[in-house]
LUMNU-615299 format. One record per residue: x, y, z of N, C-alpha, C in turn; residue in three letters. Coordinates in steps of 0.2 Angstrom, whole numbers, padded with zeros to 4 digits, always signed. Atoms other than C-alpha are relative to their C-alpha. Layout:
N
XYZXYZXYZALA ...
//
This chain:
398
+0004-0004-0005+1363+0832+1795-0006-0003+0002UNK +0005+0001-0003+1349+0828+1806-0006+0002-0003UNK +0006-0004+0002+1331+0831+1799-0002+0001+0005UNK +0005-0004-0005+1321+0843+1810-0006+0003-0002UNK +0006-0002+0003+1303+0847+1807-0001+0006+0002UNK +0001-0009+0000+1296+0865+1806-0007-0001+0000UNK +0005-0002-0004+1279+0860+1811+0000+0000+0008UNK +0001+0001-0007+1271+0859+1829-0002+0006+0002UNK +0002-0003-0004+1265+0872+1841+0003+0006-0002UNK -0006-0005+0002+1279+0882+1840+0000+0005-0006UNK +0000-0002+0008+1280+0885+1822-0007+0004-0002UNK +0007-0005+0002+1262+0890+1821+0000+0007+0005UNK +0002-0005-0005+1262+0902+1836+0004+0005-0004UNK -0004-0004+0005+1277+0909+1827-0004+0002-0004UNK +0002-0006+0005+1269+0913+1811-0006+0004+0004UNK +0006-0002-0003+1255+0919+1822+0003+0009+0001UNK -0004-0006-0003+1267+0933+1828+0006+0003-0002UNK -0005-0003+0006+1278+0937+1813-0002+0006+0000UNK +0000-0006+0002+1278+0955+1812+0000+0002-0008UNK +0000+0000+0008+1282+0953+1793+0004+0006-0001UNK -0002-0005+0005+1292+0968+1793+0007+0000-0005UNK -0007+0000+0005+1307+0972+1780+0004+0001+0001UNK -0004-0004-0001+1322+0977+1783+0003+0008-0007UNK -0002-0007+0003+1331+0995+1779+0005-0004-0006UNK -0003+0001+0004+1338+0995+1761+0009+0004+0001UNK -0009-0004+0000+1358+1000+1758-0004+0006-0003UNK +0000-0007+0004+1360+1016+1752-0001-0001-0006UNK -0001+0000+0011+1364+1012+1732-0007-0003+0000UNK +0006+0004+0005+1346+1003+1731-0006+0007+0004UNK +0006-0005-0002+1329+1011+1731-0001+0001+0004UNK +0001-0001-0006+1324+1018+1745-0007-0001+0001UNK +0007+0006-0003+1309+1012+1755-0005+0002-0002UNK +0006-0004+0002+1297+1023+1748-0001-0004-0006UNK +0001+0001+0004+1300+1017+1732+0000-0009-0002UNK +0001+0006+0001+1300+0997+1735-0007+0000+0000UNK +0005+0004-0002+1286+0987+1732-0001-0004+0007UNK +0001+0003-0003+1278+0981+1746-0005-0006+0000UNK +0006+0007+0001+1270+0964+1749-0006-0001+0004UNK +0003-0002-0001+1255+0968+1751-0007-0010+0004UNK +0006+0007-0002+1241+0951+1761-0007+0001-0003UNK +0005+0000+0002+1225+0947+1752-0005+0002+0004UNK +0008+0003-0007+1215+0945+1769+0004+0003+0006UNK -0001+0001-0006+1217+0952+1785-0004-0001+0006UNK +0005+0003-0004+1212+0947+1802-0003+0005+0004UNK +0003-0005-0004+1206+0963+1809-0006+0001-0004UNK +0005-0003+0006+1194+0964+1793-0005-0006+0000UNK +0002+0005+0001+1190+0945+1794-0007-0002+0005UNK +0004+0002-0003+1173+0940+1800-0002-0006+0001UNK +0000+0006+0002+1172+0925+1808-0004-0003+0006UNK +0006+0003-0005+1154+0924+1818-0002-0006-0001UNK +0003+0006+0001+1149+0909+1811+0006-0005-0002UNK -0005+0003+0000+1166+0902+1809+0003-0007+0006UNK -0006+0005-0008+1172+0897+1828-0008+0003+0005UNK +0004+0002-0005+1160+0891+1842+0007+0001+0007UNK -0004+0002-0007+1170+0896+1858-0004-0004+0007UNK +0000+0001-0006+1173+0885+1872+0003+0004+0006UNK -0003-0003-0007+1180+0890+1891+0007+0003-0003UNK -0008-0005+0001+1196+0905+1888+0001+0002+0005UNK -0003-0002-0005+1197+0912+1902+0000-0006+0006UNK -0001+0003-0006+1201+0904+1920+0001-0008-0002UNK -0003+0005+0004+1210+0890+1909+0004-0001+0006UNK -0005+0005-0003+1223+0879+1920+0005+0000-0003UNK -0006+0001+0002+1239+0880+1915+0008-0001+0005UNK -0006+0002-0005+1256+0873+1923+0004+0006-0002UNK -0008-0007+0003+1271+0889+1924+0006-0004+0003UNK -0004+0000-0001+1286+0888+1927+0003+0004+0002UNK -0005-0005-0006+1301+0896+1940+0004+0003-0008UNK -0005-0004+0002+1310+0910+1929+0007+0000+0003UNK -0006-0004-0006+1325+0913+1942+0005-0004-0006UNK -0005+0003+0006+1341+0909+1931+0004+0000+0005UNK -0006+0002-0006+1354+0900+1943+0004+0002-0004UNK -0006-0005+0002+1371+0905+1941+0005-0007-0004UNK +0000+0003+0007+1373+0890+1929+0001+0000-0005UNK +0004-0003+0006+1365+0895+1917+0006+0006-0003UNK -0007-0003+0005+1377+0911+1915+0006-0003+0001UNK -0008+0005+0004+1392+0898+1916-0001-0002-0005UNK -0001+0004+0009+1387+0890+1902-0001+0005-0005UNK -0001-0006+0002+1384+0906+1893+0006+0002+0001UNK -0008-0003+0000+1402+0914+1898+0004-0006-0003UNK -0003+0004+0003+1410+0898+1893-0003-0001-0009UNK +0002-0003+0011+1400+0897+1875+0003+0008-0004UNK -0005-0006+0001+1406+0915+1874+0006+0000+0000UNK -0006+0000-0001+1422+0913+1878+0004-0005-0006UNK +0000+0005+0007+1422+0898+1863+0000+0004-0004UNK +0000-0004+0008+1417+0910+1849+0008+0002+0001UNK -0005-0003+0002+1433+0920+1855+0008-0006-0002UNK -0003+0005+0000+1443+0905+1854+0005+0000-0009UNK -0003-0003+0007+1458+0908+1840+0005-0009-0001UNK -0003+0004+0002+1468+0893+1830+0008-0001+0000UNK -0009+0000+0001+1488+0890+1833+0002-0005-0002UNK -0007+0008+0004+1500+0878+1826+0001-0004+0004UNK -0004+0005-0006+1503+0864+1838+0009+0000-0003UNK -0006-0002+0003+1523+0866+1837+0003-0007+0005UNK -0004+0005-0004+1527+0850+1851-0003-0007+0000UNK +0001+0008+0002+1521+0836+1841-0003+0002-0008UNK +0002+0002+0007+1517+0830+1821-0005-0003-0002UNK +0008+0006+0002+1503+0819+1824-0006+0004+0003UNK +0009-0002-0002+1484+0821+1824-0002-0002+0009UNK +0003+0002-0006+1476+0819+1843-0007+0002-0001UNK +0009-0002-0001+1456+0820+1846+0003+0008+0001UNK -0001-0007-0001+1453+0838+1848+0003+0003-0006UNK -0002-0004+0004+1463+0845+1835-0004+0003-0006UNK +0005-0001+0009+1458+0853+1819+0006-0001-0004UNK -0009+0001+0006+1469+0848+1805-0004+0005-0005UNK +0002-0002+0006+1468+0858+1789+0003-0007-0004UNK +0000+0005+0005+1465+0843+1775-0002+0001-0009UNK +0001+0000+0006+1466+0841+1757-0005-0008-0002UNK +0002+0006+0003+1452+0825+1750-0003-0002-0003UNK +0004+0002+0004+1446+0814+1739-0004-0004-0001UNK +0003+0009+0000+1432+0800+1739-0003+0000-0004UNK +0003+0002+0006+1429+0790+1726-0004-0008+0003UNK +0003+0003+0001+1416+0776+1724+0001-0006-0006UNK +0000+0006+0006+1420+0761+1714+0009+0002-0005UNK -0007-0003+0004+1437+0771+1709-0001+0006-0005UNK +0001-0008+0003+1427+0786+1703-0002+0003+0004UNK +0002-0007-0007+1425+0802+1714-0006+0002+0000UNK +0007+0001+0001+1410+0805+1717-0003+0009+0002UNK +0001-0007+0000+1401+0822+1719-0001+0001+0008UNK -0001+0001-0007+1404+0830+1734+0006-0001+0005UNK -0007+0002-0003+1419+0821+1738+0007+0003+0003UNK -0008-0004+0001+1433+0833+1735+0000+0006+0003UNK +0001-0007-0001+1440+0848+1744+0006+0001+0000UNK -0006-0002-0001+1454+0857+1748+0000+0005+0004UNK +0001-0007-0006+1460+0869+1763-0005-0003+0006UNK +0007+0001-0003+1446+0860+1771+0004-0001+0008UNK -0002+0000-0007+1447+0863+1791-0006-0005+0005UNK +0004+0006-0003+1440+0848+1803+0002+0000+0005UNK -0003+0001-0009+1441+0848+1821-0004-0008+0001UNK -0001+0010-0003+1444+0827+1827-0004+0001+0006UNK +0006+0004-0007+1428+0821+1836-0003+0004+0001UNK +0007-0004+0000+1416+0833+1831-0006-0004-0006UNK +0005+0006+0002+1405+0819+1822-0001+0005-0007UNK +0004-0004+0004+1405+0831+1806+0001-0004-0005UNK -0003+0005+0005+1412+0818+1795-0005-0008+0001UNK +0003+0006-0002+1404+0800+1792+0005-0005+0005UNK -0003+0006-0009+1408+0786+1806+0008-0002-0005UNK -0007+0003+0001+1428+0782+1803+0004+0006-0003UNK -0006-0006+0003+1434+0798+1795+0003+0001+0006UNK -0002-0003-0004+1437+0807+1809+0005-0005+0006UNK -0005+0002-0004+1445+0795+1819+0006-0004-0006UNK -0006+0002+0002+1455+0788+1806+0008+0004-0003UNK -0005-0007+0002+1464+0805+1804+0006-0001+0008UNK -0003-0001-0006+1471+0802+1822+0007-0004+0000UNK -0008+0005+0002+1490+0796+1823+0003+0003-0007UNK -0004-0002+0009+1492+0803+1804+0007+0007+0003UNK -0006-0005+0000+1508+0814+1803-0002+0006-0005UNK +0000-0008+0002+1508+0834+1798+0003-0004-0010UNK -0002+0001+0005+1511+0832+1778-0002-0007-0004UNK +0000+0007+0001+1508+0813+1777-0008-0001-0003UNK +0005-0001+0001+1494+0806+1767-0003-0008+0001UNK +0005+0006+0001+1481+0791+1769-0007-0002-0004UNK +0007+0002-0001+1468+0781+1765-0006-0002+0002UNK +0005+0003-0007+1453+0776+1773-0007-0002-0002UNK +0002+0002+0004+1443+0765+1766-0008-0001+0006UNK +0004-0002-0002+1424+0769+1774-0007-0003-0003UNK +0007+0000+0004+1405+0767+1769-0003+0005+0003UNK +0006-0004-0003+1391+0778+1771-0005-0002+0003UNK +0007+0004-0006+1377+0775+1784-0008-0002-0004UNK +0006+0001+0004+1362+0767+1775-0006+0007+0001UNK +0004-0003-0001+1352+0780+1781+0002+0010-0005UNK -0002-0006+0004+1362+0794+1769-0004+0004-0003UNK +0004-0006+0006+1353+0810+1759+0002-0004-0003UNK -0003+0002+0007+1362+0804+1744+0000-0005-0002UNK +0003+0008+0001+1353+0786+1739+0005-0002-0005UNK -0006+0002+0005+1369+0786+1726+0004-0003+0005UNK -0005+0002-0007+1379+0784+1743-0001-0005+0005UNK +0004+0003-0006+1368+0777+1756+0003-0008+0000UNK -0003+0008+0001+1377+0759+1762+0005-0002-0003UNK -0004+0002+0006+1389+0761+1750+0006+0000+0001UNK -0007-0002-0002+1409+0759+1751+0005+0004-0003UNK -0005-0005+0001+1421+0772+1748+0005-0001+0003UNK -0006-0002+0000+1438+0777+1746+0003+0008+0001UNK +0000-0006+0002+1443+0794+1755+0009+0000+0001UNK -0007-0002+0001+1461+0799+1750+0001+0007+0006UNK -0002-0007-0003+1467+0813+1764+0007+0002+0001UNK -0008-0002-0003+1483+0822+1765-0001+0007+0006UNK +0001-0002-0008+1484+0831+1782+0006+0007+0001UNK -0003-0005+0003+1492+0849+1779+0004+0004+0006UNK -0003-0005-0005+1492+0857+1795-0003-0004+0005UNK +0005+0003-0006+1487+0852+1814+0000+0006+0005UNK +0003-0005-0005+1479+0866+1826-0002-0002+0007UNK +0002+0003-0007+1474+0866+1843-0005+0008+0001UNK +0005-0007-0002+1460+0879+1850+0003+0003+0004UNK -0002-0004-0007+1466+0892+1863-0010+0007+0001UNK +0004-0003+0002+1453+0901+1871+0001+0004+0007UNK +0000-0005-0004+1453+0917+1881-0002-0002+0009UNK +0002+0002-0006+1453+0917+1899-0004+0005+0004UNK +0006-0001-0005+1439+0923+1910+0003+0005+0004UNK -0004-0005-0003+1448+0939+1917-0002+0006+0001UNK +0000-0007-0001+1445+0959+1922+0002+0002-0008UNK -0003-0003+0007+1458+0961+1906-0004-0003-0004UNK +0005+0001+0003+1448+0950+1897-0007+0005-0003UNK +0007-0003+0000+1432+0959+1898+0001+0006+0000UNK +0001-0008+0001+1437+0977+1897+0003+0000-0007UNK -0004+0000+0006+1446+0971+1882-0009-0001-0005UNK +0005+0002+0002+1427+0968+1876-0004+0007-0002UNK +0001-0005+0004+1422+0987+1874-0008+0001+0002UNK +0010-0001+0000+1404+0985+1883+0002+0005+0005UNK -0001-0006-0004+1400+1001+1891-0001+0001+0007UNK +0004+0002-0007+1396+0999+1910+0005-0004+0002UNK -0001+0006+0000+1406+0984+1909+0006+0001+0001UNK -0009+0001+0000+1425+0982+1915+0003-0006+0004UNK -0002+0007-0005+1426+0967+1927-0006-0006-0002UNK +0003+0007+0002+1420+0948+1927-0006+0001+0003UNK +0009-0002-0004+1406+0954+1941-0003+0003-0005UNK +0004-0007+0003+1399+0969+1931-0001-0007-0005UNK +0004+0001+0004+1398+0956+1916-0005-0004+0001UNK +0004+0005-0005+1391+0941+1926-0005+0002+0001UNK +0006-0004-0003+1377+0953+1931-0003+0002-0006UNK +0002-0005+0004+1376+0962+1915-0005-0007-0004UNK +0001+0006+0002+1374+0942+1907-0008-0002+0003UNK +0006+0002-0001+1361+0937+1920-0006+0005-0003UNK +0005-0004+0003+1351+0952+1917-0004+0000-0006UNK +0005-0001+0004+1349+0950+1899-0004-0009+0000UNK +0003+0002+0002+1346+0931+1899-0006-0003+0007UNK +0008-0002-0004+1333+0934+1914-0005+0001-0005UNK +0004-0004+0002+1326+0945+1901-0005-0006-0003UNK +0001+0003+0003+1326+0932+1888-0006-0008+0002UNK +0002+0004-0004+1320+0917+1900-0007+0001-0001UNK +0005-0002-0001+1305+0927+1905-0004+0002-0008UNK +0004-0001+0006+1297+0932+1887+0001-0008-0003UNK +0001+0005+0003+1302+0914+1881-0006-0006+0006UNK +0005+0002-0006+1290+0909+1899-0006+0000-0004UNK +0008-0005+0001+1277+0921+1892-0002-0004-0005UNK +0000+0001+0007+1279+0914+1874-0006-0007+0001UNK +0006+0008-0001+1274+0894+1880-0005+0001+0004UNK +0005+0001-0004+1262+0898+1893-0007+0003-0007UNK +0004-0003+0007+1253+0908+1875-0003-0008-0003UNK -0002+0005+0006+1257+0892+1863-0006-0005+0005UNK +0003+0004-0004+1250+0881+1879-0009+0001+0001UNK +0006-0003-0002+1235+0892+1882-0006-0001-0007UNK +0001-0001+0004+1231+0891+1864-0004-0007-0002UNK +0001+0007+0005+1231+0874+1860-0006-0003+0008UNK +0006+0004-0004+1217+0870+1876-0005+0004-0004UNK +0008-0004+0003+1206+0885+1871-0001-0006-0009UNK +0003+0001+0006+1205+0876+1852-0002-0008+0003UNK +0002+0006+0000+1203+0859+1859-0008+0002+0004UNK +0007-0002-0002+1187+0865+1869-0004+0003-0005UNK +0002-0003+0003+1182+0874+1855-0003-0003-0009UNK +0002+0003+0005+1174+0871+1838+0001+0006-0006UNK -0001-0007+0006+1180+0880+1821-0002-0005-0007UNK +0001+0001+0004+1175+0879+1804+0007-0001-0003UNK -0005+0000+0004+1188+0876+1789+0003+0006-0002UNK -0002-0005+0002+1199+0890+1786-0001+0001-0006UNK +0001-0002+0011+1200+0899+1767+0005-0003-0002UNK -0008+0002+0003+1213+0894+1757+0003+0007+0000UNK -0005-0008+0000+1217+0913+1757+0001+0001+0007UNK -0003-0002-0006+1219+0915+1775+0006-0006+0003UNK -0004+0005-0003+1230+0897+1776+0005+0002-0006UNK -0010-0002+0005+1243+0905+1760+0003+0005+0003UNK -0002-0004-0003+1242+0920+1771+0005-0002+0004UNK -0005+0001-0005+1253+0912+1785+0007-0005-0005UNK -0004+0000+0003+1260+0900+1772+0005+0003-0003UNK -0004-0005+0003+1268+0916+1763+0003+0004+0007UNK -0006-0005-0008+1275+0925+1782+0004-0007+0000UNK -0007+0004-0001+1283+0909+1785+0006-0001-0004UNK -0007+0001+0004+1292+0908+1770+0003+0004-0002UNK -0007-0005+0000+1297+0925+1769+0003+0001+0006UNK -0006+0001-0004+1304+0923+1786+0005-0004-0001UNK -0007+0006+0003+1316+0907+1778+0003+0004-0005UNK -0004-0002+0007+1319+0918+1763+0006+0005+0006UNK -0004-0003-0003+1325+0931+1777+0007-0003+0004UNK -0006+0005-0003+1336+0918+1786+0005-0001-0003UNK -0004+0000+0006+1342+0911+1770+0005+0006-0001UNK -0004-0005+0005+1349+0928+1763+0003+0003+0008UNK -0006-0002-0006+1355+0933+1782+0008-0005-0001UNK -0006+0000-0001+1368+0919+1780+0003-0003-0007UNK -0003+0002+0007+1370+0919+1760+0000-0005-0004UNK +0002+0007+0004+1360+0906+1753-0009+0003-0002UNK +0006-0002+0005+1346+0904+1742-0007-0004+0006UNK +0005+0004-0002+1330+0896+1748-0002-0007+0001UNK -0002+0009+0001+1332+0877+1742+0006+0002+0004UNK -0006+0001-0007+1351+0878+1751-0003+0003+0006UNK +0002-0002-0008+1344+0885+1767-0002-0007+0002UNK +0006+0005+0000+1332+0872+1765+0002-0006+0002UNK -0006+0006+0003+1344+0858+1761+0002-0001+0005UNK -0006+0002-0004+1357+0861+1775-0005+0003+0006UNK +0001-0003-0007+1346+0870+1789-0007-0006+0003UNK +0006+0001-0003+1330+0859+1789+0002-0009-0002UNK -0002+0010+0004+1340+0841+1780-0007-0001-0005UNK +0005+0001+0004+1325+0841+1768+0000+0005-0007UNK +0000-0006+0007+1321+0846+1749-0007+0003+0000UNK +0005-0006-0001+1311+0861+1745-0008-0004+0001UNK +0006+0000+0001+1296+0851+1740-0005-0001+0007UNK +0001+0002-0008+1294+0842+1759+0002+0005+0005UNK +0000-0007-0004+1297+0860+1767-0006+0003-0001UNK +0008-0002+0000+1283+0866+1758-0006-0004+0002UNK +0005+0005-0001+1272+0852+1761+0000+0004+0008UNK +0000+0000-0010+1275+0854+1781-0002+0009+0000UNK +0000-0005-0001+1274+0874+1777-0008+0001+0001UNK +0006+0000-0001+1257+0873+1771-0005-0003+0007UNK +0004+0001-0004+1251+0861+1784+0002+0003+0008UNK +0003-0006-0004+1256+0873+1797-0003+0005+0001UNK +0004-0005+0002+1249+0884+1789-0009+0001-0001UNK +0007+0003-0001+1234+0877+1791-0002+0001+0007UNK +0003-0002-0009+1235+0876+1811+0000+0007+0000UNK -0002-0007-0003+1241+0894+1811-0007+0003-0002UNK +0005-0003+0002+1224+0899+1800-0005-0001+0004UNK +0003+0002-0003+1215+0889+1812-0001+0005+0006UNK +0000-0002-0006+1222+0897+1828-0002+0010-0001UNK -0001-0007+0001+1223+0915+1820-0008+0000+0000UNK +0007-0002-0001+1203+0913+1818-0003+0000+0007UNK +0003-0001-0008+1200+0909+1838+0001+0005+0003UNK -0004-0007-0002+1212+0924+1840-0006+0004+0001UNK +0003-0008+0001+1200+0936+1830-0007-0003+0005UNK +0007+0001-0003+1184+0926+1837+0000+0004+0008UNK -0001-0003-0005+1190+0931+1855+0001+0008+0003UNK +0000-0007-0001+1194+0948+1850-0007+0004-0002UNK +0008-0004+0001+1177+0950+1846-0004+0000+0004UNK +0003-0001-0007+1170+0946+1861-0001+0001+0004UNK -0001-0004-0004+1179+0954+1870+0002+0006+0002UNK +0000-0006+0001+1180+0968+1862+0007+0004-0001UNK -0008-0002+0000+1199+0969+1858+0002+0000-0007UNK -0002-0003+0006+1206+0980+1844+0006+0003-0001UNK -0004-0007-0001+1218+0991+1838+0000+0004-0005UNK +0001-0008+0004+1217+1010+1834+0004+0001-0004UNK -0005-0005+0004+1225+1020+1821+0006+0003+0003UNK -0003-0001-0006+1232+1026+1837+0007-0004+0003UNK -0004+0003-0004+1240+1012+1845+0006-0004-0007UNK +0000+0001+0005+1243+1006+1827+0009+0005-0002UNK -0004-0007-0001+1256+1024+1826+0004-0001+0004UNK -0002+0002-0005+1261+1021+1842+0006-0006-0001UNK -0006+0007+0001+1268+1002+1839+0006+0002-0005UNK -0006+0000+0006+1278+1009+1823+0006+0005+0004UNK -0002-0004-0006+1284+1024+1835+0006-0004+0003UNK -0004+0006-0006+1292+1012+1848+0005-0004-0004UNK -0001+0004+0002+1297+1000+1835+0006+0000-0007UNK -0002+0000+0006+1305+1005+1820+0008+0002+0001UNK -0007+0005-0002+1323+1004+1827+0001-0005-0001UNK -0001+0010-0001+1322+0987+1831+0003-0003-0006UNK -0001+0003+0007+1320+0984+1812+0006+0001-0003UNK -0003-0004+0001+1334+0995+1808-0001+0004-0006UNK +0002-0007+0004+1324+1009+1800+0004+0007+0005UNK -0002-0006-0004+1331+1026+1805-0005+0006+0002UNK +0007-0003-0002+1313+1035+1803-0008-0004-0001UNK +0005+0003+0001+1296+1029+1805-0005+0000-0006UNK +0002+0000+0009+1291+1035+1788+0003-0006-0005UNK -0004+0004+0003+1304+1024+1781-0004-0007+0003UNK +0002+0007-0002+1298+1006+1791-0008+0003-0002UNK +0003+0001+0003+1281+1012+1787-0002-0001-0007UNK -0001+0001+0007+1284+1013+1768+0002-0005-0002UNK +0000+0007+0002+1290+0996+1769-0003-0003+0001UNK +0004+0005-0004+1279+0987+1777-0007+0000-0001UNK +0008+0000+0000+1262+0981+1775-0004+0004+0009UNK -0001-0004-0005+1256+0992+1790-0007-0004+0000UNK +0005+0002+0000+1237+0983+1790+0003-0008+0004UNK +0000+0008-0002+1247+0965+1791+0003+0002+0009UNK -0002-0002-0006+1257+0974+1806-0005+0000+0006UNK +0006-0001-0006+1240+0979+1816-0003-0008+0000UNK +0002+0004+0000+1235+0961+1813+0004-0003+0007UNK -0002+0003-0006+1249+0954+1824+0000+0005+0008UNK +0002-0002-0006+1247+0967+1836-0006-0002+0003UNK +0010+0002-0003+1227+0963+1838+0003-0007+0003UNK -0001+0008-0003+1236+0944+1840+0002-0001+0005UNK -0003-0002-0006+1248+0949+1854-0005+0002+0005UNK +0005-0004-0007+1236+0961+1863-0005-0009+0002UNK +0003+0006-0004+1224+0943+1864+0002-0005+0003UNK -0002+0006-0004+1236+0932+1868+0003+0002+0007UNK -0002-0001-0004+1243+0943+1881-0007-0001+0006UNK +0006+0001-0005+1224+0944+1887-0002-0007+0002UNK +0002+0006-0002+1223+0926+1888+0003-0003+0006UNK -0003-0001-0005+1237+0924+1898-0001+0004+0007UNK +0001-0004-0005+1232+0937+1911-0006-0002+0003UNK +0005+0003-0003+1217+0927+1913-0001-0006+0004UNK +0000+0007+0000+1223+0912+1914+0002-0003+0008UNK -0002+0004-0006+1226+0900+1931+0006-0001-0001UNK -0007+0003+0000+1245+0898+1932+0002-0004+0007UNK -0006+0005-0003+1253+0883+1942+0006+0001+0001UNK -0009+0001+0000+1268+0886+1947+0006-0006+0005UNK -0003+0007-0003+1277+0870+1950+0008+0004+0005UNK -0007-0005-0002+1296+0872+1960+0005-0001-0006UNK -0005+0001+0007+1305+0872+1942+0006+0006-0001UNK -0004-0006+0004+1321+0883+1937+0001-0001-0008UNK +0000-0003+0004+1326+0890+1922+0001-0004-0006UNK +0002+0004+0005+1332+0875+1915-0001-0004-0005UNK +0006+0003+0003+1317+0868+1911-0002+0003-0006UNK +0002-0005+0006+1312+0882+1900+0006-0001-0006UNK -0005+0001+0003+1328+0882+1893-0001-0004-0005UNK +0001+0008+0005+1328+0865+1886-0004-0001-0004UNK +0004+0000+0007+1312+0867+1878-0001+0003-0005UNK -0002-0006+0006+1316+0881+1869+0008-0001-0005UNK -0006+0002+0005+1333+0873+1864+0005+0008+0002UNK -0007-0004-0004+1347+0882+1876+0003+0002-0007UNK -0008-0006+0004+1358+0888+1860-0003+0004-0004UNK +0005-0009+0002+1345+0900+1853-0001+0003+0005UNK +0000-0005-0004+1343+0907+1869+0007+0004+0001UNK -0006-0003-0002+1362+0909+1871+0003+0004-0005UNK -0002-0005+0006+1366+0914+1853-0005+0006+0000UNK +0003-0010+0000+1353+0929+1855+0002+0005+0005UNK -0002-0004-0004+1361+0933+1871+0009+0003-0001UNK -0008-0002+0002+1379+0934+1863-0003+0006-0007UNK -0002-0006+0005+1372+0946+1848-0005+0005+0005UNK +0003-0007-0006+1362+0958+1863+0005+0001+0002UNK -0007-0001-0003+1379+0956+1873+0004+0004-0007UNK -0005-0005+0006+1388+0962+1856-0002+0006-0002UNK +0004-0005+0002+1375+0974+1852+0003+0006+0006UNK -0003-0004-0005+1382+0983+1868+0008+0002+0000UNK -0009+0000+0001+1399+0982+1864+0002+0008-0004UNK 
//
């Protein structure tokens, strides 16, 4: 798997605007009142930081925008990834042999030196031909194999492998080839679509609309998001800040990594496995890179408070009440006593104070708008996070 880093921009802006809340407990566990909650050492609405940060120029900052408008692309390619998930496995029945494209179900075993080596073995294992998931020569040596039939295929690993036991090294995978499938994938129809349950929704138009709509929505707050990230990173270069605490840099430290724990245990893994397979790195170089985001973010969350100090921007008890009001569905709390019982409610007002500023900065700000579509946005955001959160809002309707 590819390593990707978790710091940059992004990363820090993120913890900057982690809500930190918990989610609702099952029924059979304690109920929210009686959890512990994790309580932050420091907050930023408490934190004074006159002699900390020296501001340069924030308002009527220069910044390039960009065109929101979502061409009718864009929902292709969404309809068509949608249409992929529903995508179900059949027997090919009018040939025995592997072709690209198929999936086989496989039984394998690779040994090294003529001993197997960890890792190497599976069983049942399902692999679709020519999706690079496999090291260089597996996958195409599967092709031409016959249903039942077994081979060998005599391989190395790419010197650049995790596994320095491996890295360059020759192996032997044994494969016997079980079964061979083919994808079928729904076609793009009225019957299609009412067969889908969303309410409002019965034809390819109604979804086509319903589609651009949301990922309009998503376009434009991931717009808002980078003009923030952009706005943030000129104000601290014009600006002069002292060294944060070590307790305000474990503060972010600690959100980012109970958002990985959250992640983690969304799809049944521990924290080092998350860690392993989602970021190609071991825990120790995850933290290393956590802390020193967690450094920018201490930095930029000081300019924040600096700004909201002289400008006068806070928030009430009130608005404070208000945000939980509005919000504590979202969480999947059922009442706002409950998301408040969970929740450090102080670290809460924190991000709200961060949001209200960065929204005010933005409102201040000179925006450029070059002739760019949606695109652009898209891509730096990494199109398939935009389209997997428009397939669980699309399901969420269902």
């Amino acid at each position: 798997m590819k390593k990707r880093g978790i710091r940059g921009a992004a990363f820090v802006l993120a913890a900057l605007l982690l809500t930190g809340c918990g989610q609702k407990k099952d029924t059979n566990q304690e109920t929210a009142q009686e959890q512990q909650v994790q309580k932050s050492s420091i907050y930023l609405s408490q934190l004074d930081v006159t002699d900390l940060v020296e501001l340069g120029d924030y308002k009527g900052i220069e910044i390039e925008g960009q065109s929101t408008n979502v061409p009718e692309s864009m929902v292709d390619s969404y309809l068509e990834y949608a249409l992929s998930l529903q995508s179900e496995l059949v027997p090919v029945t009018d040939r025995d042999t592997v072709e690209k494209g198929d999936t086989v179900t496989i039984d394998y075993e690779g040994k090294k030196d003529g001993v197997a080596f960890s890792g190497g073995t599976a069983t049942d294992q399902n692999l679709e031909i020519g999706s690079g998931s496999f090291i260089d020569g597996f996958e195409t040596g599967l092709i031409g194999v016959k249903k039942g039939e077994t081979v060998e295929l005599n391989l190395s690993f790419p010197e650049g492998y995790p596994a320095e036991e491996l890295a360059g090294q020759p192996v032997v995978f044994t494969v016997t080839v079980k079964e061979i499938q083919t994808s079928v994938t729904p076609t793009l129809d009225d019957e299609y679509v009412a067969s889908l349950g969303i309410e409002g929704v019965s034809t390819v138009e109604e979804y086509r609309r319903q589609v651009h709509e949301i990922l309009t929505r998503q376009v434009e707050e991931e717009y808002e998001y980078q003009l923030q990230v952009a706005l943030v990173e000129k104000i601290m270069a014009g600006s002069q800040l002292q060294e944060p605490s070590k307790e305000l840099q474990q503060k972010y430290a600690d959100v980012a990594v109970r958002q990985t724990e959250k992640t983690a245990e969304y799809y049944g893994m521990d924290l080092e496995t998350y860690v392993n397979t989602g970021y190609g790195m071991e825990l120790e170089e995850y933290q290393t890179q956590i802390n020193e985001g967690a450094y920018d973010a201490a930095k930029q969350a000081m300019l924040c408070k600096k700004i909201a100090d002289v400008e006068g921007i806070a928030v009430t008890d009130e608005e404070l009440e208000e945000a939980a009001e509005a919000n504590y569905v979202n969480y999947g709390f059922s009442n706002v006593e409950d998301f408040k019982a969970a929740n450090d409610m102080e670290e809460y007002r924190d991000n709200i104070l961060l949001n209200k500023v960065l929204s005010f900065l933005v409102d201040n700000a000179v925006i450029i708008q070059p002739d760019q579509g949606a695109e652009e946005i898209v891509e730096e955001a990494k199109e398939a996070a935009v389209i997997e959160e428009t397939t669980a809002e699309t399901k969420e309707a269902q």
